[in-house]
N, C-alpha and C positions, 0 to 999 in steps of 0.2 A: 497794970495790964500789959500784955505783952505788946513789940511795938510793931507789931506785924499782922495787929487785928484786923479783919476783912467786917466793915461795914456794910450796909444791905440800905441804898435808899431804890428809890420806885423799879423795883426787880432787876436793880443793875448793880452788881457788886463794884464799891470803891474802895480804893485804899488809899489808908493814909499816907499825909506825907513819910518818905522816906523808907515805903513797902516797895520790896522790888519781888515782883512776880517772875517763875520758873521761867527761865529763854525756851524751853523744849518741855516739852510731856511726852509720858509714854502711849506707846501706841492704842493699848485698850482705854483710859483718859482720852484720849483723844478721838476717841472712837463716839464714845457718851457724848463729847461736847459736840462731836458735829450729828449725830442724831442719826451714827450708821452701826450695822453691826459688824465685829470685827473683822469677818472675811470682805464685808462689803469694804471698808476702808482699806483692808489687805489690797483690795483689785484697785481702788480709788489711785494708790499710789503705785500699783505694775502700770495704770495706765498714765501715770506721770500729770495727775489732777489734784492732786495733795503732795508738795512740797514736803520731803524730810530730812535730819542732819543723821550723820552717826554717833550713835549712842557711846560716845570713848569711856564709857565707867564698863560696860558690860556688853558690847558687842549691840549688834541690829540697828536699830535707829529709832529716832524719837520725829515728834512734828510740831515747828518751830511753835510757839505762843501766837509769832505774827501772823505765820500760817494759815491758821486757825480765824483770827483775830479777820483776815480778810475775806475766806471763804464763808464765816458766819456775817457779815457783813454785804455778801453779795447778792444780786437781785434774785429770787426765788427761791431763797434759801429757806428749809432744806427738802424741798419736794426736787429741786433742779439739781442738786447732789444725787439724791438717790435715785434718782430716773436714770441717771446717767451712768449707773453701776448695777442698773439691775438686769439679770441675766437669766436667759429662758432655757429650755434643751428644743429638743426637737418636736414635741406634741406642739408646747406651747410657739411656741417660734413660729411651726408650720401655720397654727391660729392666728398669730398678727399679721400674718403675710398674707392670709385666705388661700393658703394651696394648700395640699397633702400632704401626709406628713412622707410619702414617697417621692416627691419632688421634692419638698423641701431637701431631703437627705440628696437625691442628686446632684443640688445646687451647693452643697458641702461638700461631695465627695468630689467636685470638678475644681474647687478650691473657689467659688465666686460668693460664699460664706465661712468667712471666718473664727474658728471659736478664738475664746477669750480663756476660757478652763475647761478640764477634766478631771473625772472624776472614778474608779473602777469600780462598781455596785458589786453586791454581797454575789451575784451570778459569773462573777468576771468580765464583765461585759464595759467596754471603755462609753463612759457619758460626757459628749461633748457638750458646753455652754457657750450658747452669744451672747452680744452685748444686745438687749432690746431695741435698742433706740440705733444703734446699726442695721438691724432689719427691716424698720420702720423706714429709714432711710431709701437701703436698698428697694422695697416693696413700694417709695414712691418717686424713683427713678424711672420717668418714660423709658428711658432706654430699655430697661431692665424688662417690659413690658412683653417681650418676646417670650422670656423664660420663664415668666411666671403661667403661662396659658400656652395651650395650645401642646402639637407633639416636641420631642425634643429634638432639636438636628442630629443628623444620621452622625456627622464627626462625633458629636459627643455623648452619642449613642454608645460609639464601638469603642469609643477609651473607658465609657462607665462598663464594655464587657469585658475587657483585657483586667478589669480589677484596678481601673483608676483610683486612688482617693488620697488628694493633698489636704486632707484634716490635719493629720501630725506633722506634715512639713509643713503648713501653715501657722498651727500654732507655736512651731518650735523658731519659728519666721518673730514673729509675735513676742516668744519669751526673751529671746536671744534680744532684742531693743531695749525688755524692759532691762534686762540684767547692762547693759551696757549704759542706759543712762545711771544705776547704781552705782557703777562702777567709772564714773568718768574723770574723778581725781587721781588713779592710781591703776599705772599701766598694767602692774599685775595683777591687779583684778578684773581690768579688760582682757587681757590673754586669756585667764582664767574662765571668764564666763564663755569666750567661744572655746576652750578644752572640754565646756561641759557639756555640748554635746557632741561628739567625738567620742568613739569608742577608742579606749586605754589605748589599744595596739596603733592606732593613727597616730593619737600623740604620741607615742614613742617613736616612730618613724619620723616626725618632724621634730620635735623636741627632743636632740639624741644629748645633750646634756642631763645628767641623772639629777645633778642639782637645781638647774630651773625646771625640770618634771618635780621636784618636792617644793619649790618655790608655787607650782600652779595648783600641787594638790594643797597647799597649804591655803591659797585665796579660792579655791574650788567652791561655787557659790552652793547653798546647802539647799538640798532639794526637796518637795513638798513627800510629806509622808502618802504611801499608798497601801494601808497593810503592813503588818510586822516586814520584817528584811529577809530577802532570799523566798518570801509569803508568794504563792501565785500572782497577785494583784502587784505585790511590788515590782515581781519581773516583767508583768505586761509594760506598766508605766517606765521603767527603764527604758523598754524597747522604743516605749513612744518621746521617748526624751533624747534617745542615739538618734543622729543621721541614718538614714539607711540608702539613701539614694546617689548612686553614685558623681552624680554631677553637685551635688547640695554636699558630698564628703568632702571632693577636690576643692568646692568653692571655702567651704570653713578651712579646711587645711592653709588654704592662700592667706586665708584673715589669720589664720592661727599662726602662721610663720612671721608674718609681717609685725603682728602685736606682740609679740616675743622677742622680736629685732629692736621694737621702739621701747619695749621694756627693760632690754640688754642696756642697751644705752643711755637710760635718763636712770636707773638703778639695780646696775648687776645684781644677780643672785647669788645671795653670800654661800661663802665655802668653809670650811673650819680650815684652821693653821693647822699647817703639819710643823710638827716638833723637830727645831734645828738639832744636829747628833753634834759629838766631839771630830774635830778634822782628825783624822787618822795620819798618818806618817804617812809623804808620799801624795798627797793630795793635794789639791791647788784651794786655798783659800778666797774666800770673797770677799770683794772687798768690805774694811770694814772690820775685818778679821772674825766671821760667823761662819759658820759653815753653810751651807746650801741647801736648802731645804730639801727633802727628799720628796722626787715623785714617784709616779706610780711605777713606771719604768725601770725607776732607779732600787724599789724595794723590790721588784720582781728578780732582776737582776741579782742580789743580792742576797735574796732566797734560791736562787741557782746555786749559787756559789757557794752558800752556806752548806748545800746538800754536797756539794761535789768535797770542799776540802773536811766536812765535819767540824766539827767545834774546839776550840783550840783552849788549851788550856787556862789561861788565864782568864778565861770567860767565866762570871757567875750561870751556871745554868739559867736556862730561858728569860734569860734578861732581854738579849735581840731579837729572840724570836717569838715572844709575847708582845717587842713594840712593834715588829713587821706585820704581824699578825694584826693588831689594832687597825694601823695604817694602811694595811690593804684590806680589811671591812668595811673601813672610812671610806673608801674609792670606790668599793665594787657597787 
């Protein structure tokens, strides 16, 4: 028998000596053993309550055996897991709280409730989600006892009429933490998660290097589908995943230049070798005796030149000007 048999005594799986059990499971396994369903362990770990490693065989990430091994082990488990991930919209929400579902949406549009997700329903209509047990909170907040009753104060009257509503800069508040604790071994994938929200033409204004702009599209964290691509729904959720606020642009731009700097320097963005030519007559060698690598400048120049005296005889046809050609594609 094989020697990796799994035993069964009083509903507790043992192994034998010298069974060594997987370090990491996949996320759906992991999902069954802690008694969530896969979106709910999805949020378990955006909300950084389920420890995970990266998956190095095939990308995303697994959650360790110990992981597991402790949070099944832990007091309430697992009514006190899933409480802690289950999430209402606004009907429901406004019912835990005992207000309206018209206040309730006030106390979101003013930003003093949080979502956790969204979602674009088949009308196009954006469906915000909280955390329950955040509301339950908020709703038993003395403090908070002014806004749940009574008229709303006149300030925050007149910003809900001007068309206040920090929902999406709340929750892109919110995603922007979870993607950085993701990302906390590897600076370019901290750069990366604040380039994501940032429209294109930002990052390019601060990131005027073209090769660490393919260095951030490359860790550019992969966004939750909304609808096919280019689909209505997709474009609303873009829009609510861009910055749109000018003070919330400038404030990412400042993270996005500063984690690019600390990226630069703990591991530049690699570049391809340009290809050393033969020293020509008349040139200054390097030392070494190589020639000098050509830059962009130097193949510009030289395409000048090329145009100006024509092609010279001993030249195989478009030898130079097939590698100029390469080398200023490589650049541009």
């Amino acid at each position: 028998m094989s020697g990796n048999t799994v035993t069964h005594r009083t509903g507790v799986a043992a192994e034998r000596p010298g069974t060594t059990r997987d370090a990491s499971v996949a996320p759906n396994r992991a999902a069954r053993e802690l008694g969530l369903r896969r979106s709910e362990l999805d949020l378990a770990v955006h909300l950084g309550r389920v420890r995970t490693v990266p998956d190095r065989a095939g990308g995303g990430w697994r959650v360790p055996r110990d992981e597991i091994d402790r949070i099944r082990a832990a007091n309430g488990f697992p009514e006190g897991l899933r409480s802690g991930v289950r999430t209402v919209g606004t009907t429901e929400g406004a019912a835990l709280m005992h207000v309206t579902k018209a206040r309730f949406t006030r106390l979101a549009r003013l930003g003093l409730l949080v979502p956790v997700k969204f979602y674009v329903n088949r009308y196009r209509a954006v469906v915000w989600l909280y955390l329950a047990e955040e509301l339950r909170r908020f709703a038993a907040d003395e403090r908070n006892a002014a806004l749940l009753t009574g008229r709303t104060a006149e300030v925050l009257r007149s910003q809900l009429g001007e068309g206040l509503d920090l929902r999406p800069r709340n929750w892109r508040g919110r995603h922007l933490g979870f993607l950085l604790r993701q990302a906390a071994d590897d600076p370019w994938d901290r750069a990366a998660a604040v380039a994501s929200l940032l429209d294109a033409a930002e990052v390019s204004e601060v990131v005027t290097d073209p090769y660490e702009r393919s260095r951030l599209r490359r860790f550019r964290p992969v966004p939750a589908a909304h609808g096919s691509p280019d689909s209505p729904a997709a474009q609303l959720a873009e829009e609510i995943v861009t910055a749109a606020d000018q003070d919330e642009i400038d404030w990412l731009r400042s993270d996005l230049a500063g984690a690019v700097e600390a990226a630069r320097r703990q591991c530049p963005a690699p570049r391809p070798a340009l290809h050393a030519v033969p020293v020509q007559s008349g040139s200054e060698p390097v030392p070494g005796g190589t020639a000098e690598p050509l830059r962009p400048e130097t193949v510009a120049g030289a395409r000048r030149g090329t145009e100006l005296q024509g092609p010279r005889p001993a030249e195989r046809p478009g030898r130079l000007s097939g590698l100029f050609g390469r080398l200023w594609r490589r650049d541009s």
